[in-house]
DOKOLDO-453423 format. One record per atom (N, C-alpha, C, O): atom name; x negated, y negated, z negated. Coordinates in Angstrom, 2 decimals, always signed. Atoms other than C-alpha are relative to their C-alpha. Last residue first. Example, Ala and Ser with C-alpha at 12.3 -4.5 7.8 and 13.67 -1.06 7.14 Angstrom:
+------+---------+---------+---------+
: atom :       X :       Y :       Z :
+------+---------+---------+---------+
:    N :   +0.82 :   +1.19 :   +0.06 :
:   CA :  -13.67 :   +1.06 :   -7.14 :
:    C :   +0.77 :   -1.09 :   -0.73 :
:    O :   +0.26 :   -2.20 :   -0.90 :
:    N :   -0.89 :   +1.19 :   +0.00 :
:   CA :  -12.30 :   +4.50 :   -7.80 :
:    C :   -0.90 :   -1.20 :   +0.00 :
:    O :   -1.94 :   -1.18 :   -0.66 :
+------+---------+---------+---------+
! end
This chain:
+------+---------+---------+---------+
: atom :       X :       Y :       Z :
+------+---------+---------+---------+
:    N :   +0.42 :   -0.38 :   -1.35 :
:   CA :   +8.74 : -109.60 :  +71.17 :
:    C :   -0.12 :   +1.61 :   +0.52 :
:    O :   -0.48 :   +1.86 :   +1.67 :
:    N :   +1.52 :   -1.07 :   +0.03 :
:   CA :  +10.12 : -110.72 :  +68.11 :
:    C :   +0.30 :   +0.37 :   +1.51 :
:    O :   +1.32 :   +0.33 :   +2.20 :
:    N :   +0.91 :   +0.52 :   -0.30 :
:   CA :  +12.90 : -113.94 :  +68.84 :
:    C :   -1.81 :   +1.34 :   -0.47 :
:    O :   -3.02 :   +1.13 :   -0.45 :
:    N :   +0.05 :   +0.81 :   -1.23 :
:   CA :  +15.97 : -112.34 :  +69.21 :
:    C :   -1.24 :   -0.45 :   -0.08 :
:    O :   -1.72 :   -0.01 :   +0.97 :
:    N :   +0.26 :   -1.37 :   -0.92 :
:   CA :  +15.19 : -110.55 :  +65.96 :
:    C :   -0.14 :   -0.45 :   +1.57 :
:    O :   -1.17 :   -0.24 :   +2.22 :
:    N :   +1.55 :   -0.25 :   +0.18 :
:   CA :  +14.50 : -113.65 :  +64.25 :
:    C :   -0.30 :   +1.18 :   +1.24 :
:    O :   -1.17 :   +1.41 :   +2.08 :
:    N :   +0.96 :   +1.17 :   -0.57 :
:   CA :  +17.52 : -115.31 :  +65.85 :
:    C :   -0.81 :   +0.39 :   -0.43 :
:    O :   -1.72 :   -0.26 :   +0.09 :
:    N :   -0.63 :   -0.32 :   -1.75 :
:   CA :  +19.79 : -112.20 :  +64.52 :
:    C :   -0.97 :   -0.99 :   +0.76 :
:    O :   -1.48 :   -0.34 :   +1.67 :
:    N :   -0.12 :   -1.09 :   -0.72 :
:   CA :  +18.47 : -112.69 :  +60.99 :
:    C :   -0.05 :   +0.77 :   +1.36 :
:    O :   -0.73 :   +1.72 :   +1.77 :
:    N :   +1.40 :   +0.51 :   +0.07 :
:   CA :  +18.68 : -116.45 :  +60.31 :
:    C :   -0.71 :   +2.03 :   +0.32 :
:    O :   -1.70 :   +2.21 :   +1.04 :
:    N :   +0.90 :   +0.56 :   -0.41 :
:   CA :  +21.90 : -115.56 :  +61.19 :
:    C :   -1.29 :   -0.68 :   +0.11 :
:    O :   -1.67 :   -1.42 :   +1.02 :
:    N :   +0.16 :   -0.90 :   -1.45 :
:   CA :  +22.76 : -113.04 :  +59.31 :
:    C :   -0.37 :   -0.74 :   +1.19 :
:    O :   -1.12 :   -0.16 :   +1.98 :
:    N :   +0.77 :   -1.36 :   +0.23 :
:   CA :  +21.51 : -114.58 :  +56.01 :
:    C :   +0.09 :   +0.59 :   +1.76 :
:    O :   -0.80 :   +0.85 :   +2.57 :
:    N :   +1.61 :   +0.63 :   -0.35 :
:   CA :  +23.29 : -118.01 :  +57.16 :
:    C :   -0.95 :   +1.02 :   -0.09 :
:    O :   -1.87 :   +0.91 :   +0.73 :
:    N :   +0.27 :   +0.28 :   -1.52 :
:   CA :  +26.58 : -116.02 :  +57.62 :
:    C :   -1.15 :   -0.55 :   -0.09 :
:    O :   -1.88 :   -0.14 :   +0.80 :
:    N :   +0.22 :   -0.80 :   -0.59 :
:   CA :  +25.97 : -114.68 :  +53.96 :
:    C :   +0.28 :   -0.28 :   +1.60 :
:    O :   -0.28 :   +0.54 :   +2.32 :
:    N :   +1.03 :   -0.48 :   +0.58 :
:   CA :  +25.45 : -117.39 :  +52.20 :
:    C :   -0.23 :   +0.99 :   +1.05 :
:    O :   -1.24 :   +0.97 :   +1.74 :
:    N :   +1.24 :   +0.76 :   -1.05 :
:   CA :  +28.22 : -119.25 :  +53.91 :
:    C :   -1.36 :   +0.53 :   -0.50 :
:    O :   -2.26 :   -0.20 :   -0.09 :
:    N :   -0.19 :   +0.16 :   -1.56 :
:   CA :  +30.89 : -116.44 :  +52.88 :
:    C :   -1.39 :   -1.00 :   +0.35 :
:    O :   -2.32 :   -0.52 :   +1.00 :
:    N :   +0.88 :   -1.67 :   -0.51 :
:   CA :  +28.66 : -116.15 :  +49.31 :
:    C :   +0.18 :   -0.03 :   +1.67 :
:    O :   -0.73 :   +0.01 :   +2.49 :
:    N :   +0.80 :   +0.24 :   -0.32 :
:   CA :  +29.79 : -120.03 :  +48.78 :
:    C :   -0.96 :   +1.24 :   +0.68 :
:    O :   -1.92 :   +1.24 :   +1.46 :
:    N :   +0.90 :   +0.74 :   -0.84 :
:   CA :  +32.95 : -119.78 :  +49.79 :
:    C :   -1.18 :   -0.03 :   +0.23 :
:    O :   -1.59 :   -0.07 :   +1.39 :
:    N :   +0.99 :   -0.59 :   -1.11 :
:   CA :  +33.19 : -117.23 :  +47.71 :
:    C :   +0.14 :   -0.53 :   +1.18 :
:    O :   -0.19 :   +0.10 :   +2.18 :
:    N :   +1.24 :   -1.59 :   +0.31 :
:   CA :  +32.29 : -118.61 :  +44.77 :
:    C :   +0.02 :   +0.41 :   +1.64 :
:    O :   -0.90 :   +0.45 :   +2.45 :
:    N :   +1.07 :   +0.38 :   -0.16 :
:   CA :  +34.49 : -122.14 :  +45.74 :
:    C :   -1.49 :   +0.99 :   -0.28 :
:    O :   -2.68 :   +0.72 :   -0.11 :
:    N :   +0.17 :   +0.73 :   -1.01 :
:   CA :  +37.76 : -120.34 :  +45.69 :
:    C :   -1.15 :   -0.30 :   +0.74 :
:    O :   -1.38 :   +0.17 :   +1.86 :
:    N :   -0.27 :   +1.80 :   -0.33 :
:   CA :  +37.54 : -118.63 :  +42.35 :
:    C :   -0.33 :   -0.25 :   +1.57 :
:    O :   -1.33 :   +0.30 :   +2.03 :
:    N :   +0.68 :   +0.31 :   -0.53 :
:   CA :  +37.51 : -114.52 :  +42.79 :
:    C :   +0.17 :   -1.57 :   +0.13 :
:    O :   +0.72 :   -2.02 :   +1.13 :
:    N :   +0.34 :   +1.98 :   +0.11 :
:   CA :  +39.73 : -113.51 :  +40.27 :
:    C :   -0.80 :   -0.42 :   +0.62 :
:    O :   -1.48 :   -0.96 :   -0.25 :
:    N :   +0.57 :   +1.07 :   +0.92 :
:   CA :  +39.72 : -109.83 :  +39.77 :
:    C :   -0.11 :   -1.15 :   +1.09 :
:    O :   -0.65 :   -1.22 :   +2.19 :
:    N :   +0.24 :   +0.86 :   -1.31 :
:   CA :  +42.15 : -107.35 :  +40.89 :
:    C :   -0.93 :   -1.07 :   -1.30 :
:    O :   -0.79 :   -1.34 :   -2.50 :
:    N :   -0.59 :   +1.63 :   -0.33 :
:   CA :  +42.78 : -104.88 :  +38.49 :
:    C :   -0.73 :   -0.53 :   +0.44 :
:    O :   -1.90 :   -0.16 :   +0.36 :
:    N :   -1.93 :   -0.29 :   -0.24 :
:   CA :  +42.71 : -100.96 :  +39.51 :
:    C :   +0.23 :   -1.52 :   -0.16 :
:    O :   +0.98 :   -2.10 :   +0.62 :
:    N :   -0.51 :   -0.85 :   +1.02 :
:   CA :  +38.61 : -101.25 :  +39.75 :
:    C :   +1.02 :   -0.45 :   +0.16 :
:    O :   +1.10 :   -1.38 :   +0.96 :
:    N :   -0.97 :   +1.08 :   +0.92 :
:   CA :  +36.35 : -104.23 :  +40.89 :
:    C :   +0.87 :   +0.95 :   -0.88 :
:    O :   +0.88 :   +0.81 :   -2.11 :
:    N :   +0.49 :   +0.12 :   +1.44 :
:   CA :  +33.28 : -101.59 :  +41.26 :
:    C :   +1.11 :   -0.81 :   -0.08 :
:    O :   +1.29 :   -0.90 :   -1.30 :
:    N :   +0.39 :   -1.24 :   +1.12 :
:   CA :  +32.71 : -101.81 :  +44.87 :
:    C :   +0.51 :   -0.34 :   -1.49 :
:    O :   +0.26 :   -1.47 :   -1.89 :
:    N :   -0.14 :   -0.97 :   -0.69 :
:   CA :  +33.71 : -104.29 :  +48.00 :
:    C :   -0.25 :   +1.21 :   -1.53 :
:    O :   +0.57 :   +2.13 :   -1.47 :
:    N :   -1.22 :   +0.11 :   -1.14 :
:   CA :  +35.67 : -107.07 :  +45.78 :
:    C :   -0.24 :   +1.50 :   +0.26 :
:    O :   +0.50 :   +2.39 :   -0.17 :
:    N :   -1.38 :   +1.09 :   -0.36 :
:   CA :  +33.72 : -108.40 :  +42.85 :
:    C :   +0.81 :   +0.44 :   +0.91 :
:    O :   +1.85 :   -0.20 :   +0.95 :
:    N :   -0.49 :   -0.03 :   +1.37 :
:   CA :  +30.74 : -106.14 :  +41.58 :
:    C :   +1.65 :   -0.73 :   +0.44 :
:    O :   +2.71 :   -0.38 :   -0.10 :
:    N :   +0.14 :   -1.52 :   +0.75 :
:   CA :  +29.39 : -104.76 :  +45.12 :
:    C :   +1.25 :   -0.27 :   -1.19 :
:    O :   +2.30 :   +0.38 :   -1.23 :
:    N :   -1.27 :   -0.33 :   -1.10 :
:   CA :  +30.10 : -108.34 :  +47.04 :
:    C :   +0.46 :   +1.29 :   -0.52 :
:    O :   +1.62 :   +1.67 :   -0.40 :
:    N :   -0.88 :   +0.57 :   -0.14 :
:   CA :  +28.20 : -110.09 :  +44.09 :
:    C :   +0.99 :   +0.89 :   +0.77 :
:    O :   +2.12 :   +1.08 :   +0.30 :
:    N :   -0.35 :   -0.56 :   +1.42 :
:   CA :  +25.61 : -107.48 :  +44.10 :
:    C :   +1.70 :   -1.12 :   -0.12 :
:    O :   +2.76 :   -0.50 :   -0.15 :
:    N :   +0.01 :   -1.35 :   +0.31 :
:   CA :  +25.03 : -107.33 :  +47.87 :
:    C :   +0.79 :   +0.17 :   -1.48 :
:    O :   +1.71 :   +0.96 :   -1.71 :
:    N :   -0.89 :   -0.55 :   -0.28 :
:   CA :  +25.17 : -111.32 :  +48.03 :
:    C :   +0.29 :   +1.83 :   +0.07 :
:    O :   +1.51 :   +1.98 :   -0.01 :
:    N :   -1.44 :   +0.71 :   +0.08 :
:   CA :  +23.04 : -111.97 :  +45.71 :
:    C :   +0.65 :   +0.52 :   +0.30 :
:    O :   +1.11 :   +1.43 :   -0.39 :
:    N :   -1.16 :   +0.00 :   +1.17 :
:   CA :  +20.84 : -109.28 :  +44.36 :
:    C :   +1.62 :   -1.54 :   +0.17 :
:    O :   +2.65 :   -1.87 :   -0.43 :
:    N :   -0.15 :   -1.11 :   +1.03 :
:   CA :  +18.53 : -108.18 :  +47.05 :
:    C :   +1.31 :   -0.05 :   -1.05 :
:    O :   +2.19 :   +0.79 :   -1.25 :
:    N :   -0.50 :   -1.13 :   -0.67 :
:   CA :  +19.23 : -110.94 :  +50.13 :
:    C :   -0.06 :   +1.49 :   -1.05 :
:    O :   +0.72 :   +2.40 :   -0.76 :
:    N :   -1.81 :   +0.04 :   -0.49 :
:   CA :  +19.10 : -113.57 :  +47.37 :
:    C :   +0.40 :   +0.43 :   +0.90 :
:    O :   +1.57 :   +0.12 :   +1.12 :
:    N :   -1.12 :   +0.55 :   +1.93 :
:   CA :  +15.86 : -112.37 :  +45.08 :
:    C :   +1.46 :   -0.31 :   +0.91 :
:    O :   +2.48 :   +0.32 :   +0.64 :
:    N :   -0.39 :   -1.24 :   +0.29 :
:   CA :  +14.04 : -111.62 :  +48.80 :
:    C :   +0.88 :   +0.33 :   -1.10 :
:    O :   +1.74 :   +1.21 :   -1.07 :
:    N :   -0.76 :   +0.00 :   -1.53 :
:   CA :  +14.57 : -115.56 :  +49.97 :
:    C :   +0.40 :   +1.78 :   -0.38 :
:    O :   +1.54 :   +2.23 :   -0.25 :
:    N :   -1.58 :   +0.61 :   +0.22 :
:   CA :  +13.26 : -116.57 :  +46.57 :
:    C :   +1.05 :   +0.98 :   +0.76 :
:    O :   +2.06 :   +1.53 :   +0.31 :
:    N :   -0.59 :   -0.30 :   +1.23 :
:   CA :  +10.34 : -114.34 :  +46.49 :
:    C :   +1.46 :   -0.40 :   -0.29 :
:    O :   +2.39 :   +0.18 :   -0.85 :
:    N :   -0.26 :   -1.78 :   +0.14 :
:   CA :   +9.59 : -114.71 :  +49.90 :
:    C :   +0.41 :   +0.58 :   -1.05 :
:    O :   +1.05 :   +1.63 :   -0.94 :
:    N :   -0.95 :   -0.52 :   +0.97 :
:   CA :   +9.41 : -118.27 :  +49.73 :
:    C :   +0.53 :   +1.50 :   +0.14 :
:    O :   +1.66 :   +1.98 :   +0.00 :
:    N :   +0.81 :   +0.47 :   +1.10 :
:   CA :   +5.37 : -118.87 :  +50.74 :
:    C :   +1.87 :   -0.04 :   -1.48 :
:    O :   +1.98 :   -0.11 :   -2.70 :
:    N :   +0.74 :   -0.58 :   +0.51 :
:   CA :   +6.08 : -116.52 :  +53.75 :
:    C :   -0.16 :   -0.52 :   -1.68 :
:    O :   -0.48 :   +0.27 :   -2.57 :
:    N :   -0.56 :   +0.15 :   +0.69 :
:   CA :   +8.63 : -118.97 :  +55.25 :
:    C :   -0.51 :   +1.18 :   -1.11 :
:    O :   +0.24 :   +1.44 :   -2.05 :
:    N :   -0.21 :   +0.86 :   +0.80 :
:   CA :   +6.46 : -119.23 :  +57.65 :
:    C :   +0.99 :   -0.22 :   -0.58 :
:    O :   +1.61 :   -1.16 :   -0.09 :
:    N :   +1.56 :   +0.15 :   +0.67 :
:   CA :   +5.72 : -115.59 :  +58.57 :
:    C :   +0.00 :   -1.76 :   -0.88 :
:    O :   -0.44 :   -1.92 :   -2.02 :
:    N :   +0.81 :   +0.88 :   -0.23 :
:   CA :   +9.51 : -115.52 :  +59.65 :
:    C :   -1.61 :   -0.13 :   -0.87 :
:    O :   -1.69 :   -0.51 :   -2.04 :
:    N :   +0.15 :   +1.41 :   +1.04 :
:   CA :  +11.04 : -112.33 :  +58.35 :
:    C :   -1.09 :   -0.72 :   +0.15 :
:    O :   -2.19 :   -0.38 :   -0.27 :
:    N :   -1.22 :   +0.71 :   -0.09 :
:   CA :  +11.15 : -109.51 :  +60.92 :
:    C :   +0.31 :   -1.31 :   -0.84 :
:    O :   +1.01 :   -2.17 :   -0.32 :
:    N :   +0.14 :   +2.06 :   +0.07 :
:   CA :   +7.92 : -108.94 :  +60.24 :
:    C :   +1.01 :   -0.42 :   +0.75 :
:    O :   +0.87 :   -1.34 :   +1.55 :
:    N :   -0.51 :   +0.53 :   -1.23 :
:   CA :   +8.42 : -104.75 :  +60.14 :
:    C :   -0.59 :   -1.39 :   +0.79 :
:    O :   -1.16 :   -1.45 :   +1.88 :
:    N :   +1.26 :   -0.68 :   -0.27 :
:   CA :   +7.12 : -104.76 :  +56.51 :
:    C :   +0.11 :   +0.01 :   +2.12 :
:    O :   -0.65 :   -0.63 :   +2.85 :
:    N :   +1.29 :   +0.65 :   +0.42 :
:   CA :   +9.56 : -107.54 :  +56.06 :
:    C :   -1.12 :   +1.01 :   +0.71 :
:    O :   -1.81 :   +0.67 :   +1.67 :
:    N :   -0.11 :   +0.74 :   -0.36 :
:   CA :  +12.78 : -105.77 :  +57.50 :
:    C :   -1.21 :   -0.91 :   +0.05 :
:    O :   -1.49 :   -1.46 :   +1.12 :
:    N :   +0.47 :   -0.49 :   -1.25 :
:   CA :  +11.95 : -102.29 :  +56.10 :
:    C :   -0.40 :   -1.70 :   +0.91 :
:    O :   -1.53 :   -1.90 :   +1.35 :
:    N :   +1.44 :   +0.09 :   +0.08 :
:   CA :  +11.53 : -104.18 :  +52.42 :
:    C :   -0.41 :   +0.45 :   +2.09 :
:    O :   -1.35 :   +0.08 :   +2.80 :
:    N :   +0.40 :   +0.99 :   -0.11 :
:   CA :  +15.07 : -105.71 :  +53.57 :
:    C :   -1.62 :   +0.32 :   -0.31 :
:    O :   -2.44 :   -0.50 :   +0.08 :
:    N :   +0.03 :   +0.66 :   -0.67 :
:   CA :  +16.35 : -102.44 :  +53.95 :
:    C :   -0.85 :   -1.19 :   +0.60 :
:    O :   -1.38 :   -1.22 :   +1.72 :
:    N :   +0.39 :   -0.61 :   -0.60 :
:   CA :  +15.60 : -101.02 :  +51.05 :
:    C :   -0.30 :   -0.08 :   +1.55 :
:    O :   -1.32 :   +0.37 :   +2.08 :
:    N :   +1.44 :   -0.12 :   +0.72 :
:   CA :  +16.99 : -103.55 :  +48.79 :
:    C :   -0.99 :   +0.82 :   +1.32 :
:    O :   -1.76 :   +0.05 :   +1.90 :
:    N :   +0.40 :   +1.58 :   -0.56 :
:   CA :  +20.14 : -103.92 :  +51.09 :
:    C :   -1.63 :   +0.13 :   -0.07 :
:    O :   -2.48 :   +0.14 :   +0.82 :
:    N :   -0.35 :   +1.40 :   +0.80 :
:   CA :  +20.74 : -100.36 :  +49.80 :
:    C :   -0.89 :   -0.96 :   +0.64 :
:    O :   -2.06 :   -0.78 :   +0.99 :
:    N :   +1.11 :   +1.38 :   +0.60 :
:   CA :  +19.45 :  -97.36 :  +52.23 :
:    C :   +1.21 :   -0.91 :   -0.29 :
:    O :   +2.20 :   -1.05 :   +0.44 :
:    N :   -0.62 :   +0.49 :   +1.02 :
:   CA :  +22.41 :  -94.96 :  +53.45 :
:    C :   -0.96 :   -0.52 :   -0.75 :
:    O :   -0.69 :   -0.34 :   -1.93 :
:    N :   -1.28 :   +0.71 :   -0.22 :
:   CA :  +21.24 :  -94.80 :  +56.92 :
:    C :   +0.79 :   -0.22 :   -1.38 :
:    O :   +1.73 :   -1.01 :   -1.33 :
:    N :   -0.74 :   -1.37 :   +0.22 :
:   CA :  +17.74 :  -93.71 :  +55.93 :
:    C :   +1.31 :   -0.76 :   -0.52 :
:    O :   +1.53 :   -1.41 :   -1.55 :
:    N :   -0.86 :   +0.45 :   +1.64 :
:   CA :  +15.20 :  -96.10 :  +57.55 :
:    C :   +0.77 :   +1.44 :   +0.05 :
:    O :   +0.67 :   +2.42 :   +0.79 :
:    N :   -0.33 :   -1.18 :   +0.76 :
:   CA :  +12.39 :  -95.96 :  +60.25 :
:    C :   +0.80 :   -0.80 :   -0.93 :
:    O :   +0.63 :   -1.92 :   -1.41 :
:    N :   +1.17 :   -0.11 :   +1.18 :
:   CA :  +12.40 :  -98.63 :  +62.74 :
:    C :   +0.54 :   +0.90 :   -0.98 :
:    O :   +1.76 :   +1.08 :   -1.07 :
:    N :   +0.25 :   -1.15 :   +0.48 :
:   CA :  +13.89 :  -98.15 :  +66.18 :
:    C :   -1.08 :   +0.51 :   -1.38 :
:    O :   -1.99 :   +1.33 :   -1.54 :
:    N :   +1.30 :   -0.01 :   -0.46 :
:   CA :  +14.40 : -101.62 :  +67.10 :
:    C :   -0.88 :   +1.15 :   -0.43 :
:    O :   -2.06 :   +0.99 :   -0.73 :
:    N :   +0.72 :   +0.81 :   -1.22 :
:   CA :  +17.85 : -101.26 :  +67.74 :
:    C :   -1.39 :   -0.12 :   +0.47 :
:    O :   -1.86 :   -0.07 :   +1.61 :
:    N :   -0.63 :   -1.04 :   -1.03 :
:   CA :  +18.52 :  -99.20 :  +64.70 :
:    C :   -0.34 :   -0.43 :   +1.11 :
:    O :   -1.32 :   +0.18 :   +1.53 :
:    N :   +0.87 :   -1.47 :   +0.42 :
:   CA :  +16.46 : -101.41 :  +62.21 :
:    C :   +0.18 :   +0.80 :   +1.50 :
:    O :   -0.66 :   +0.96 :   +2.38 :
:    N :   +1.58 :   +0.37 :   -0.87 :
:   CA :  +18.29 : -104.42 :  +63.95 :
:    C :   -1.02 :   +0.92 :   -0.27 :
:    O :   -1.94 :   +1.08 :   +0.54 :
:    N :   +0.21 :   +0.07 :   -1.66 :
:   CA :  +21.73 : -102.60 :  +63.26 :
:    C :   -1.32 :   -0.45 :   +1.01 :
:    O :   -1.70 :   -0.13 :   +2.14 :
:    N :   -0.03 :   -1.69 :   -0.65 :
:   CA :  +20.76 : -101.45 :  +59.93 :
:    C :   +0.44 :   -0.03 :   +1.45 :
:    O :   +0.12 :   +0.82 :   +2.29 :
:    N :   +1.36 :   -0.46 :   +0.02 :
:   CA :  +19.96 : -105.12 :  +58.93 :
:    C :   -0.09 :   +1.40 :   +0.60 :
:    O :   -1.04 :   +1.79 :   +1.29 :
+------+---------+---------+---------+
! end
């Protein structure tokens, strides 16, 4: 998100949280107008999924012992989060 911010020269403050981001991203309309009616969903799992997941489990916060990441978790975050960036990158590609 801070690269299509940056690119398309929209205001942010380089250490903005996802959260922050993603309101730039919307107010912007970077986020398909039809898909307007899940915006709640769609903002709920670019705010607290993967961010908080990746925060509490690996990139932040795991701490001196290693924790346990089952197999099939982050599988599912990995495809969570390539579909996030690409549904992303093809929006941007596609504003004018």
């Amino acid at each position: 998100m801070k690269a299509i911010c940056t690119k398309r020269k929209w205001a942010f403050n380089p250490n903005d949280t996802a959260k922050a981001l993603i309101e730039v991203c919307f107010r912007e309309g970077l986020i398909p107008a039809l898909i307007q009616s899940q915006v709640s969903a769609f903002r709920t799992t670019l705010e607290s999924g993967i961010p908080t997941v990746r925060n509490k489990l690996g990139g932040h916060g795991q701490g001196p012992v290693v924790v346990d990441v089952p197999p099939y978790y982050t599988s599912y975050l990995l495809h969570l989060t390539a579909t996030t960036i690409q549904l992303l990158a093809e929006a941007e590609k596609a504003m004018k």
